[in-house]
Every structure is written in structure tokens, then in C-alpha cells.
DSSP file (Angstrom, degrees, kcal/mol; ACC not computed):
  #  RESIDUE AA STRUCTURE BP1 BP2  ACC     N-H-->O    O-->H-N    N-H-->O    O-->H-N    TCO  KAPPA ALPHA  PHI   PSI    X-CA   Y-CA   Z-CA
    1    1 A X    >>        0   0    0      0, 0.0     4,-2.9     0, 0.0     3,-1.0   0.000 360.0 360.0 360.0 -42.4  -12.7   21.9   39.2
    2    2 A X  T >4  +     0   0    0      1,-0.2     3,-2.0     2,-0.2     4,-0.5   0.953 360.0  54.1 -58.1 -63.1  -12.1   24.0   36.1
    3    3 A X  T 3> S+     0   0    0      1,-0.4     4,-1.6     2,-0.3    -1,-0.2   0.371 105.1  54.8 -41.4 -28.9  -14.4   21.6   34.2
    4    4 A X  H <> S+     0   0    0     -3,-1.0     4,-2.9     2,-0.2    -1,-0.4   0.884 111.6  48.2 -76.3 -62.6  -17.2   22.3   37.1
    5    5 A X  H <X S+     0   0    0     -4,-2.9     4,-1.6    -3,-2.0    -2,-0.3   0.840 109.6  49.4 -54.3 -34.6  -16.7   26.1   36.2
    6    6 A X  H >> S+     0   0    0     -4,-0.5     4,-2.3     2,-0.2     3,-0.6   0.952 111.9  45.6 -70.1 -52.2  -16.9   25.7   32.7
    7    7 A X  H 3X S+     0   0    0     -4,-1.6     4,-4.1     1,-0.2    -1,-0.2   0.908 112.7  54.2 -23.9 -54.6  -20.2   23.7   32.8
    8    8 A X  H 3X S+     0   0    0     -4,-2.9     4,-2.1     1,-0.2    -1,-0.2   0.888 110.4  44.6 -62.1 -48.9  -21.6   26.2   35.2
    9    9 A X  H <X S+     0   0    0     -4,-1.6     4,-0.9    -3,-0.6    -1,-0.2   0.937 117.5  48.2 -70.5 -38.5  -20.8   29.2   32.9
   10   10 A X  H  X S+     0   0    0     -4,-2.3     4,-2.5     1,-0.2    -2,-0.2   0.952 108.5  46.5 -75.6 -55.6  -22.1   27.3   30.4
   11   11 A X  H >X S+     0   0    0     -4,-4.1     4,-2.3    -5,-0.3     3,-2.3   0.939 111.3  56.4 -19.0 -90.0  -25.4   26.1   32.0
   12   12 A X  H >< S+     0   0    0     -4,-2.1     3,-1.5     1,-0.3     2,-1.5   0.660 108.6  49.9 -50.8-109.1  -26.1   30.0   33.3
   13   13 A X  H 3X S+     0   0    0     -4,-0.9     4,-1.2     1,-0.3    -1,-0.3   0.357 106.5  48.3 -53.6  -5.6  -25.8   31.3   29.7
   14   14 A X  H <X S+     0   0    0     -4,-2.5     4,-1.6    -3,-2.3    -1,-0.3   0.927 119.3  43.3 -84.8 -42.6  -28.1   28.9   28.0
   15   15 A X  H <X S+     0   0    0     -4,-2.3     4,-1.7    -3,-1.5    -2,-0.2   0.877 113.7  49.9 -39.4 -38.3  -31.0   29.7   31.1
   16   16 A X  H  > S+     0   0    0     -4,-0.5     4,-3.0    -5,-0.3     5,-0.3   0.958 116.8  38.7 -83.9 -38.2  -30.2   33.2   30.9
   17   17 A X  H  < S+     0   0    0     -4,-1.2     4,-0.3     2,-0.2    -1,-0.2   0.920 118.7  52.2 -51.4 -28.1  -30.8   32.8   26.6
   18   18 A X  H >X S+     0   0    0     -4,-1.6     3,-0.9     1,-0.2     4,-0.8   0.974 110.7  45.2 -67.1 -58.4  -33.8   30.4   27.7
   19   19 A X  H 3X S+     0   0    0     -4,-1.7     4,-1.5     1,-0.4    -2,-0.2   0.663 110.6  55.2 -70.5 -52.0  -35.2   33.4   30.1
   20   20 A X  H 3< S+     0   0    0     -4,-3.0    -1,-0.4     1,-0.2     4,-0.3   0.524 107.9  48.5 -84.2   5.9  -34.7   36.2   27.3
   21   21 A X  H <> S+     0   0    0     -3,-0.9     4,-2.3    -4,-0.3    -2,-0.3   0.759 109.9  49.6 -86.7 -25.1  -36.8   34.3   24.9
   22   22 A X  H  < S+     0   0    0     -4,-0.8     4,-0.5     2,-0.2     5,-0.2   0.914 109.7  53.0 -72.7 -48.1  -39.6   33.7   27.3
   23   23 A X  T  < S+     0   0    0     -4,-1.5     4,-0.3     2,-0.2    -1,-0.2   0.663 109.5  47.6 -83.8 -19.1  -39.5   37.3   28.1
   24   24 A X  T >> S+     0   0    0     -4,-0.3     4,-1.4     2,-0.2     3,-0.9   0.894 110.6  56.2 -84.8 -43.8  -39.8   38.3   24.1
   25   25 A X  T 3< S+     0   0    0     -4,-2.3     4,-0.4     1,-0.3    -2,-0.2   0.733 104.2  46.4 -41.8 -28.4  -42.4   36.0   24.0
   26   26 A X  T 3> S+     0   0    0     -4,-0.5     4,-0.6     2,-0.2    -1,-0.3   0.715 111.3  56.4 -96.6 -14.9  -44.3   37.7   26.8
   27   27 A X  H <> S+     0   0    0     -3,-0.9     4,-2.7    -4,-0.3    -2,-0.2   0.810 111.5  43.3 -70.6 -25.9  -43.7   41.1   25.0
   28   28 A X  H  X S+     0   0    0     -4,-1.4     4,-1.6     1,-0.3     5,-0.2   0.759 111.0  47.1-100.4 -22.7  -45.3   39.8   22.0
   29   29 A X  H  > S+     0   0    0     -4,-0.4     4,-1.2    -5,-0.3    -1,-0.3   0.693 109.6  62.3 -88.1 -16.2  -48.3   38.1   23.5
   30   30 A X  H  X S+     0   0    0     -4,-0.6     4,-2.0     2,-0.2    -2,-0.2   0.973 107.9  45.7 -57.7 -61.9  -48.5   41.6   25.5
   31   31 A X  H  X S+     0   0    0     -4,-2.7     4,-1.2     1,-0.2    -2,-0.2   0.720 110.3  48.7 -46.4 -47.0  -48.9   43.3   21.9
   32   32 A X  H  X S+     0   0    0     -4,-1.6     4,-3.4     2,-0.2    -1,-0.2   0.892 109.4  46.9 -76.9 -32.7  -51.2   41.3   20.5
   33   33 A X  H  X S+     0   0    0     -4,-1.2     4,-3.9     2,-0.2     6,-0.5   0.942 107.2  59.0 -38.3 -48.8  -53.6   41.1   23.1
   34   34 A X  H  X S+     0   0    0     -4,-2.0     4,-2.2     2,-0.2     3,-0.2   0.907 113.4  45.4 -45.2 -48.0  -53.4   45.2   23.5
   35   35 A X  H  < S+     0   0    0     -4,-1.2    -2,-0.2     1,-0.2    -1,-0.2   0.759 119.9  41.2 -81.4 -29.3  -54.5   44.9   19.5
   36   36 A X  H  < S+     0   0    0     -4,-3.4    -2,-0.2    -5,-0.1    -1,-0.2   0.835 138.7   1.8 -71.1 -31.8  -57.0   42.5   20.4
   37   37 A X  H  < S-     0   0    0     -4,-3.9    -3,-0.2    -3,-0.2    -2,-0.2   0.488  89.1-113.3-139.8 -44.9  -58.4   43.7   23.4
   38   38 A X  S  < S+     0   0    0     -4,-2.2     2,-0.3    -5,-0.4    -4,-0.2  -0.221  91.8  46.1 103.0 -33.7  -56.9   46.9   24.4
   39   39 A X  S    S-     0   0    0     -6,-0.5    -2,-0.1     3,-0.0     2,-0.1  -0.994  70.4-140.9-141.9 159.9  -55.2   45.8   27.4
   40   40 A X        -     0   0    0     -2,-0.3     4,-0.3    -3,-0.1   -10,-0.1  -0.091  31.0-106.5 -98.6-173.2  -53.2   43.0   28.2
   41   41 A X  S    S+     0   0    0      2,-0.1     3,-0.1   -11,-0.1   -11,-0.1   0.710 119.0  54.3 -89.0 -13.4  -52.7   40.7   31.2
   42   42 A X  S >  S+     0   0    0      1,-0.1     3,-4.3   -16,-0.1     4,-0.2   0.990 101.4  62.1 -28.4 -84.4  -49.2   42.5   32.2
   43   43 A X  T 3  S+     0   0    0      1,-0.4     3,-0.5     2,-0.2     7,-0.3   0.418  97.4  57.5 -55.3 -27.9  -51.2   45.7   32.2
   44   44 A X  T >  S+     0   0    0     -4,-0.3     3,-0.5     1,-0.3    -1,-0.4   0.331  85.0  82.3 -81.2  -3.4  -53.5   44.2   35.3
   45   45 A X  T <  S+     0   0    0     -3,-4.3    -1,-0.3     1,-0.2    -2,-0.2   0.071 119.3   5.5 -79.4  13.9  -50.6   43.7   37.5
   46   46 A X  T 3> S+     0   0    0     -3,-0.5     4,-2.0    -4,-0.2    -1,-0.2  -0.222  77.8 170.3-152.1 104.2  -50.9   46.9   38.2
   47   47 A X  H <> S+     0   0    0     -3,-0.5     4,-3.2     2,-0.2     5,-0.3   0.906  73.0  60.7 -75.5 -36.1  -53.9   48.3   36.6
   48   48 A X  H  > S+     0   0    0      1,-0.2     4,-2.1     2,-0.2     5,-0.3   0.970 111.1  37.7 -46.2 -77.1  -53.9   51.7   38.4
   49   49 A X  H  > S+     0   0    0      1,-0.2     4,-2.6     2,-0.2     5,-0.3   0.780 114.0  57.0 -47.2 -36.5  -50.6   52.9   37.1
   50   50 A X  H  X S+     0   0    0     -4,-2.0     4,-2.1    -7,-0.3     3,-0.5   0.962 114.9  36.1 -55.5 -79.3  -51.4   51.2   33.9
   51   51 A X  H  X S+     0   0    0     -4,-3.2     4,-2.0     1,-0.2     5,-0.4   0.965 118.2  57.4 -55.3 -63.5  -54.9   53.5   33.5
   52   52 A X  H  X S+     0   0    0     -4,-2.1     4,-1.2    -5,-0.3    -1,-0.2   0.810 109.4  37.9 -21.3 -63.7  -52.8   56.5   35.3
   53   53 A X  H  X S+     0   0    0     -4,-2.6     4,-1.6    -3,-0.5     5,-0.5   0.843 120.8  57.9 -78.2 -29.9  -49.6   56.6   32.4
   54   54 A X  H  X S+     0   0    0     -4,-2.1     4,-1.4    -5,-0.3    -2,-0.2   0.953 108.9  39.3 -66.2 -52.0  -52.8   56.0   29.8
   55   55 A X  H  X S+     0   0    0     -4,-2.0     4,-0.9     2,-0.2    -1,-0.2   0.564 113.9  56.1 -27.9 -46.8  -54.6   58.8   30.8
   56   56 A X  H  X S+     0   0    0     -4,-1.2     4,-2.2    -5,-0.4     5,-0.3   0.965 110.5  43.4 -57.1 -66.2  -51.5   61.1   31.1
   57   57 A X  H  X S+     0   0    0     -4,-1.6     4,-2.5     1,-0.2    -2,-0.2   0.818 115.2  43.6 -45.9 -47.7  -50.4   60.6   27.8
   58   58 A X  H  X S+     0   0    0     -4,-1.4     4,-3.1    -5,-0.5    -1,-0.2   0.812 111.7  50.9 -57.2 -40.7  -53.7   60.9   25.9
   59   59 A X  H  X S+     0   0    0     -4,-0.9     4,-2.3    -3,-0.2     5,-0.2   0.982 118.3  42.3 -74.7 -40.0  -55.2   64.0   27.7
   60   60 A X  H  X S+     0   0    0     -4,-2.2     4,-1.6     1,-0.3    -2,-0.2   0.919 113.6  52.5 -98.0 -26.0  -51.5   65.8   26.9
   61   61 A X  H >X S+     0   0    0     -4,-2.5     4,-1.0    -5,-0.3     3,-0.8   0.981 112.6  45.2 -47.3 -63.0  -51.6   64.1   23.2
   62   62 A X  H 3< S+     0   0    0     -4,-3.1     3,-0.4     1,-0.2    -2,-0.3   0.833 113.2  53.2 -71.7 -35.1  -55.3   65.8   22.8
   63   63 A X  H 3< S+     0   0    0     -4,-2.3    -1,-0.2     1,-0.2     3,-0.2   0.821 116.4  40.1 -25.0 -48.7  -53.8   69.3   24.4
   64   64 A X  H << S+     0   0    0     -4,-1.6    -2,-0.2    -3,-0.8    -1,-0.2   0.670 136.1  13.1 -49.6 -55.8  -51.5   69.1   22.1
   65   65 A X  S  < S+     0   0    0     -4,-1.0     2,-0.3    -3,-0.4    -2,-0.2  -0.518  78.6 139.0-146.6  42.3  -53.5   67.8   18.8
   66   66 A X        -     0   0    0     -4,-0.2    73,-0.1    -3,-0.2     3,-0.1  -0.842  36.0-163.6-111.9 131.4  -57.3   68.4   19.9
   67   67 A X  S    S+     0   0    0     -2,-0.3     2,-0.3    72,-0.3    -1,-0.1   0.579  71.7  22.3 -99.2  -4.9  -59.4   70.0   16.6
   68   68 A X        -     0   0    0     70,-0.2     2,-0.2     7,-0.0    70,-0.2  -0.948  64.9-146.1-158.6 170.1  -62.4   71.2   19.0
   69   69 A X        -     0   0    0     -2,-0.3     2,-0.3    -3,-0.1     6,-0.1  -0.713  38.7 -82.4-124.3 169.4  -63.4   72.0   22.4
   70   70 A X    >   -     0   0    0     -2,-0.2     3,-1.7     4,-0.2     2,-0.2  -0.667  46.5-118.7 -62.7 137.3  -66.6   71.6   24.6
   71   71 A X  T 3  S+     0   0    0     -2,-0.3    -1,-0.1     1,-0.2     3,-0.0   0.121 112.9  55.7 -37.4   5.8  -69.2   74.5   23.9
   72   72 A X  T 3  S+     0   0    0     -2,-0.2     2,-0.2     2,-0.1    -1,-0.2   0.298 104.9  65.0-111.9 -16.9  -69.1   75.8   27.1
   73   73 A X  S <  S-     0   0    0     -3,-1.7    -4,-0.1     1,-0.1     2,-0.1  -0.724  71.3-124.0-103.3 145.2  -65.2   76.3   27.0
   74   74 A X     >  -     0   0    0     -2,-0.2     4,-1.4    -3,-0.0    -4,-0.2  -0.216  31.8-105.8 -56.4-179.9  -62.6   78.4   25.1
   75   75 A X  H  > S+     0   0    0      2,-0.2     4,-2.1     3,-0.1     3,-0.3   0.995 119.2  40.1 -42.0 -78.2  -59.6   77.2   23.2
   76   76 A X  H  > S+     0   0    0      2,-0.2     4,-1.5     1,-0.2    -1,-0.1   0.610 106.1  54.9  -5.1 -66.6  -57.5   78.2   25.7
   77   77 A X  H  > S+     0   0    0      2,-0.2     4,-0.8     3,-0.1    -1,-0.2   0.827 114.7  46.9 -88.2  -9.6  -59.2   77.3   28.8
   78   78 A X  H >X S+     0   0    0     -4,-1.4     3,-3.2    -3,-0.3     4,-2.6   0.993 110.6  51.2 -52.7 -67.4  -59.4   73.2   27.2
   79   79 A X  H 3X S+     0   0    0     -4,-2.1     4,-3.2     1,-0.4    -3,-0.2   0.758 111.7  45.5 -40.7 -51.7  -56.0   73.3   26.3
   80   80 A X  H 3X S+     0   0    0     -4,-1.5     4,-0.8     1,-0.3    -1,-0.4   0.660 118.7  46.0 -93.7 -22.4  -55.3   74.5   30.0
   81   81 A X  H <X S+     0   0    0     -3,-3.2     4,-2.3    -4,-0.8    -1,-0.3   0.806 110.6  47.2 -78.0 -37.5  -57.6   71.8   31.3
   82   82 A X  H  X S+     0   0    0     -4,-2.6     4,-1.8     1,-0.2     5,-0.2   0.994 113.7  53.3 -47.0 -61.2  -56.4   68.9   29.2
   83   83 A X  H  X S+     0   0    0     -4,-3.2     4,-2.1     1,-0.2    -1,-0.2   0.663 105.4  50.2 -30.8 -48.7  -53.1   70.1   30.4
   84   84 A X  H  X S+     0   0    0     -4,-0.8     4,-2.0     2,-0.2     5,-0.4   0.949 112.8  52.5 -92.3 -57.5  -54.1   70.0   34.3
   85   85 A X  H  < S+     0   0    0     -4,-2.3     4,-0.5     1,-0.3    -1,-0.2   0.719 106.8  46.3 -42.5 -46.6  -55.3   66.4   33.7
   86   86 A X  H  X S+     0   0    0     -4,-1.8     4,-1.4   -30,-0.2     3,-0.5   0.882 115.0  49.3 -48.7 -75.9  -52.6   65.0   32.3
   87   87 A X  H >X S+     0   0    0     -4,-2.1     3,-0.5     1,-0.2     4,-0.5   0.920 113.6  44.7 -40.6 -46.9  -50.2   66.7   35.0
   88   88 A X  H 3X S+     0   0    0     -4,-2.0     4,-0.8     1,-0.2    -1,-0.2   0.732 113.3  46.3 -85.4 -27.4  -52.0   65.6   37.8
   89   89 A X  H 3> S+     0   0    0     -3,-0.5     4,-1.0    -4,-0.5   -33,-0.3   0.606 104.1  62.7-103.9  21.3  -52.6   61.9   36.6
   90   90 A X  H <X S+     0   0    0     -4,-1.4     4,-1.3    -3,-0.5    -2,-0.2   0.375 103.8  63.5 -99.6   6.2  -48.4   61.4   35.5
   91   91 A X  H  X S+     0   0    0     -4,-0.5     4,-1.8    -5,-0.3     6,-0.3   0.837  99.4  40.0 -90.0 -23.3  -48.4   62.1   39.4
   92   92 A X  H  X>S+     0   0    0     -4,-0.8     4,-1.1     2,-0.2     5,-0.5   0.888 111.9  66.3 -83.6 -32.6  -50.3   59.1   40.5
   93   93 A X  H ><5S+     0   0    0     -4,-1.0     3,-0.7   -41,-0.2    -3,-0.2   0.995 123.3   9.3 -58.9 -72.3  -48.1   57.2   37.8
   94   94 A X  H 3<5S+     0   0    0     -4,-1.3    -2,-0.2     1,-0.2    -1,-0.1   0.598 113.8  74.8-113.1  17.2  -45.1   57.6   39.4
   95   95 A X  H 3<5S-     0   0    0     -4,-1.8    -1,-0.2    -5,-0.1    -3,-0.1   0.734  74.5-150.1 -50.2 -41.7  -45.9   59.0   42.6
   96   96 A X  T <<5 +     0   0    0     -4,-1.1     3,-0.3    -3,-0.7    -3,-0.1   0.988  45.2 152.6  59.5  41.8  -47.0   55.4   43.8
   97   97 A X      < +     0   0    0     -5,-0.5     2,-0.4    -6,-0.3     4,-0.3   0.930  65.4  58.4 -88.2 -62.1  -49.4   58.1   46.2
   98   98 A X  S    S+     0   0    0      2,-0.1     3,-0.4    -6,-0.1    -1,-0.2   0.483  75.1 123.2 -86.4  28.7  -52.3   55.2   46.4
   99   99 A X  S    S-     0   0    0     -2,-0.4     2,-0.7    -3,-0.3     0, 0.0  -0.453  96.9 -19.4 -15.9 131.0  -49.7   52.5   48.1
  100  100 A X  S    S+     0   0    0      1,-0.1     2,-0.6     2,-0.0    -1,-0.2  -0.077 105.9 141.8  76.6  14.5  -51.4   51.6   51.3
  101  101 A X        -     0   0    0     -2,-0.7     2,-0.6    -3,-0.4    -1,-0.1  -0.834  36.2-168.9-104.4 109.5  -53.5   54.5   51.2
  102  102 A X    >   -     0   0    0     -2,-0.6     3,-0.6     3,-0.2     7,-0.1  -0.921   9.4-161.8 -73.3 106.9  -57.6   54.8   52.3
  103  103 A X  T 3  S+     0   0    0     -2,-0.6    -1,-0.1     1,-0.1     6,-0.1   0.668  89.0  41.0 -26.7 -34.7  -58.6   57.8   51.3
  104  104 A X  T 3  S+     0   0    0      1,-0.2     2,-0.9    -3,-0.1    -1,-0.1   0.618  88.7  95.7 -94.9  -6.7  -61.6   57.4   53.7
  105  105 A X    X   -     0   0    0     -3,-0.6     3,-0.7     1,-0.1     4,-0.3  -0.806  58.6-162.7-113.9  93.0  -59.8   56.0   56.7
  106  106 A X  T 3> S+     0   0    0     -2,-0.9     4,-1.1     2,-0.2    -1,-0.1   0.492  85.4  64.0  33.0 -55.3  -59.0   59.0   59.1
  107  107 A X  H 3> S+     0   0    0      1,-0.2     4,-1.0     2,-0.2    -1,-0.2   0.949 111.3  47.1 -83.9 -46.9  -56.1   57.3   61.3
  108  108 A X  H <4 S+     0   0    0     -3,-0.7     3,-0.3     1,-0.2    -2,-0.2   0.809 105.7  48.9 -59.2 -32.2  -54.3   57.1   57.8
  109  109 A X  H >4 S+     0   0    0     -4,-0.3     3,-0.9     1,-0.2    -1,-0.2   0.639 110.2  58.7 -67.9 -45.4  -54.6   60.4   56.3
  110  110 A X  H 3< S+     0   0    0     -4,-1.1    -1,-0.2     1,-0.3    -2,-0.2   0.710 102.4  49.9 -90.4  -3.9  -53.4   61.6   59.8
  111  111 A X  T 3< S+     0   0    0     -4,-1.0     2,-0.3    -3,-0.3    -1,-0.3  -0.294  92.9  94.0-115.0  51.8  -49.9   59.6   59.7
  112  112 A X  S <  S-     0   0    0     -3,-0.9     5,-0.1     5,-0.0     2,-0.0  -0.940  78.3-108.6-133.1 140.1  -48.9   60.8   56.5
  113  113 A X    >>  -     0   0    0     -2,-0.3     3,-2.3     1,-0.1     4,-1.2  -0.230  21.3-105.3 -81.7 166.6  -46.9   63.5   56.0
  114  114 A X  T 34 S+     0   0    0      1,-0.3     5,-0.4     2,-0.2     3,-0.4   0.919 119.1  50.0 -57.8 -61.1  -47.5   67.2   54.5
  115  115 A X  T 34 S+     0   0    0      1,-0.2     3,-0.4     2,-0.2    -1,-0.3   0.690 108.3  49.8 -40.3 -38.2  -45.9   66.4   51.6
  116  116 A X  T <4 S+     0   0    0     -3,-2.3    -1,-0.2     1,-0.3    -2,-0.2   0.929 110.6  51.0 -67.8 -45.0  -47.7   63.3   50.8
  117  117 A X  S  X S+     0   0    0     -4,-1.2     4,-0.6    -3,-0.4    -1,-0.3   0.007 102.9  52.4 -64.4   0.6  -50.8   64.8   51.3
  118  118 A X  T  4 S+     0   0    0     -3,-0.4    -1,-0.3    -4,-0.4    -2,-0.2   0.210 112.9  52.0-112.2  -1.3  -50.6   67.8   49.2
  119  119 A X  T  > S+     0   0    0     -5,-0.4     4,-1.7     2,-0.2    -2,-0.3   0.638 113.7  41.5 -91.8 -13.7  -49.6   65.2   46.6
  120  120 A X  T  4 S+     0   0    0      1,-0.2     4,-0.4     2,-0.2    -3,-0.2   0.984 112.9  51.0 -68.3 -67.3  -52.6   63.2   47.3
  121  121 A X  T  X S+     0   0    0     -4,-0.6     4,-1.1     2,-0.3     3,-0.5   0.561 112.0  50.9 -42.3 -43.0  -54.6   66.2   47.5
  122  122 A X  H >> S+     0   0    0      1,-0.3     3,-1.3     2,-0.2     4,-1.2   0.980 110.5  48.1 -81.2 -56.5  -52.9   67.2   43.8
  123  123 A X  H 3< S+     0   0    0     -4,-1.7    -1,-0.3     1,-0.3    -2,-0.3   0.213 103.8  58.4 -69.3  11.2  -53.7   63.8   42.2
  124  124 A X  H >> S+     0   0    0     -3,-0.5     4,-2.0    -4,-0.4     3,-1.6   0.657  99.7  58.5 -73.6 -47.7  -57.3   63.9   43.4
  125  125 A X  H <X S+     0   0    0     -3,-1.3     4,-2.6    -4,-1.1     5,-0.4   0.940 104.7  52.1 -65.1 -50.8  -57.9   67.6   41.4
  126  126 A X  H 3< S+     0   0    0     -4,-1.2     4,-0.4     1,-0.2    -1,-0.4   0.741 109.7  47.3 -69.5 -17.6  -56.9   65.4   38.3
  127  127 A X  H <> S+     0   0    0     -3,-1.6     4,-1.0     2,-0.2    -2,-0.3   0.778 112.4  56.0 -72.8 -52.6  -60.0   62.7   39.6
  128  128 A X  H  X S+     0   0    0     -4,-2.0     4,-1.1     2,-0.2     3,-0.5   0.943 111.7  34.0 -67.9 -59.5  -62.0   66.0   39.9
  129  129 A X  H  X S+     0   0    0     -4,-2.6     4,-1.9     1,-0.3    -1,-0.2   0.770 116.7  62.9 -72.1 -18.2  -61.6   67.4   36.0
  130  130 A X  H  4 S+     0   0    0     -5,-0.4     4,-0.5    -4,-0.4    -1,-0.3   0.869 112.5  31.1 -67.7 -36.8  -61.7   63.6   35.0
  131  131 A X  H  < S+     0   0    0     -4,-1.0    -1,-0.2    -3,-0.5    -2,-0.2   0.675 122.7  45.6-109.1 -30.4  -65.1   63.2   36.2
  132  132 A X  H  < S+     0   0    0     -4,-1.1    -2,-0.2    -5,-0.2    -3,-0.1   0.725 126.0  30.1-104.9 -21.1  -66.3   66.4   35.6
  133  133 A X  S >X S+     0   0    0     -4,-1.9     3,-3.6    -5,-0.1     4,-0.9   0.303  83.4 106.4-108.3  -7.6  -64.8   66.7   31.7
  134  134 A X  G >4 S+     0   0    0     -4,-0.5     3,-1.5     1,-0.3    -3,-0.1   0.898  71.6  57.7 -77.0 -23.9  -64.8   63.1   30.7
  135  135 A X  G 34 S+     0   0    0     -4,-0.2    -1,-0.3     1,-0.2    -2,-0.1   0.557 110.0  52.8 -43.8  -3.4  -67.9   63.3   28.1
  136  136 A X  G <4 S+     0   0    0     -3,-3.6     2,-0.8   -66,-0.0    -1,-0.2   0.581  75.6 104.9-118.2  -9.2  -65.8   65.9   26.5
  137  137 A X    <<  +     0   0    0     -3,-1.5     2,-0.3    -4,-0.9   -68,-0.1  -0.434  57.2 115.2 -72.5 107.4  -62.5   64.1   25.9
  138  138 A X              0   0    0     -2,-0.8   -70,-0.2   -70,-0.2    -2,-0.0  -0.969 360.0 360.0-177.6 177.2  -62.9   63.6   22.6
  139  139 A X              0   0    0     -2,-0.3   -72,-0.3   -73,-0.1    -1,-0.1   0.394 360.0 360.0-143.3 360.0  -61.1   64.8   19.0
């Protein structure tokens, strides 16, 4: 019986060594791809959130570290736009708000709760300046 246990322990830690090499291996084929391609084939297992945290991060890096603005705009009111974009899409990254959600489909919209829906409602405003700003994202 001991002799069972010891196998057994021993077994489990060469799978679990086997299983963290596999898993540096998928980090590393992650990376190069990213450098090859720009995105990976992880990154399409969930591509929303993936575009979502990309989008956060960049608009609040150019808030941040932006040398110029649209011509139509101040300093001030980019900065405060970048800003809004950025807020609005690190809520659909970890909100999980479009889970099982139709926008278009009525019967859903109406069995979701306040809360959800003024968080849908939030992350949609960042869709809005996205669409309406995105020739302008630039540095």
C-alpha cells in the first residue's frame, strides 16, 4: 500500500511538471504569434474581452502620452474623451455585460435588471465615442 502511494505521488508530480511545460509552451507560442500577427489564437477564445482590455489600455496610454489632438477639439476636452473611452470599454472587460445578451431582442432587455442595464447602457457610450472618434485615435 505505501508503495501504491509513493508511485501515485510520484506519477501526479511528473504530469503536473509535464502540464507546466505545455503551458510555457503555449505562453510562448502566444508571444510570438502576437509579434507576428498581432493577435494570437488564446486571444480568440474570447475575442471581445481581448479587443475590450486592448482598447482600455491604449485610449488611457494616449490620454496619458497623446502629443496632439483632433482640430476640432481642445487639449482638455481629448484628454476627457480618451479618458471616457477607456472607462467605459475596462467595463465590458470585466463586466462580462455582453454574456447572453441581444441588444436588439426586447424580451431580454426587459428581464435584466436596473443595474445591468445602466451598465449596458454605460458600455454602449464607450461604442458611441469609439465610432464617432476612431479616425482620430492616433499619436
Amino acid at each position: 500500500m505505501e508503495i501504491d502511494k509513493k508511485i501515485f505521488w510520484c506519477v501526479k508530480d511528473k504530469i503536473k511538471k509535464l502540464l507546466d511545460i505545455k503551458q510555457h509552451f503555449r505562453q510562448v507560442l502566444c508571444f510570438y504569434q502576437r509579434g507576428k500577427r498581432g493577435w494570437s489564437d488564446q486571444d480568440c477564445w474570447s475575442f471581445d474581452q481581448y479587443l475590450a482590455k486592448v482598447i482600455s489600455e491604449a485610449t488611457a496610454y494616449l490620454q496619458h502620452k497623446h502629443y496632439g489632438h483632433p482640430a476640432d477639439l481642445t487639449d482638455e476636452e481629448w484628454t476627457k474623451i480618451l479618458g471616457q473611452i477607456s472607462y467605459y470599454f475596462s467595463l465590458v472587460d470585466t463586466e462580462n455585460l455582453w454574456d447572453n445578451v441581444d441588444i436588439n431582442d426586447k424580451k431580454t432587455l426587459l428581464n435584466m435588471a436596473d443595474k445591468e442595464i445602466a451598465q449596458l447602457e454605460e458600455a454602449l457610450k464607450g461604442f458611441d465615442l469609439l465610432k464617432e472618434h476612431f479616425y482620430s485615435l492616433w499619436d
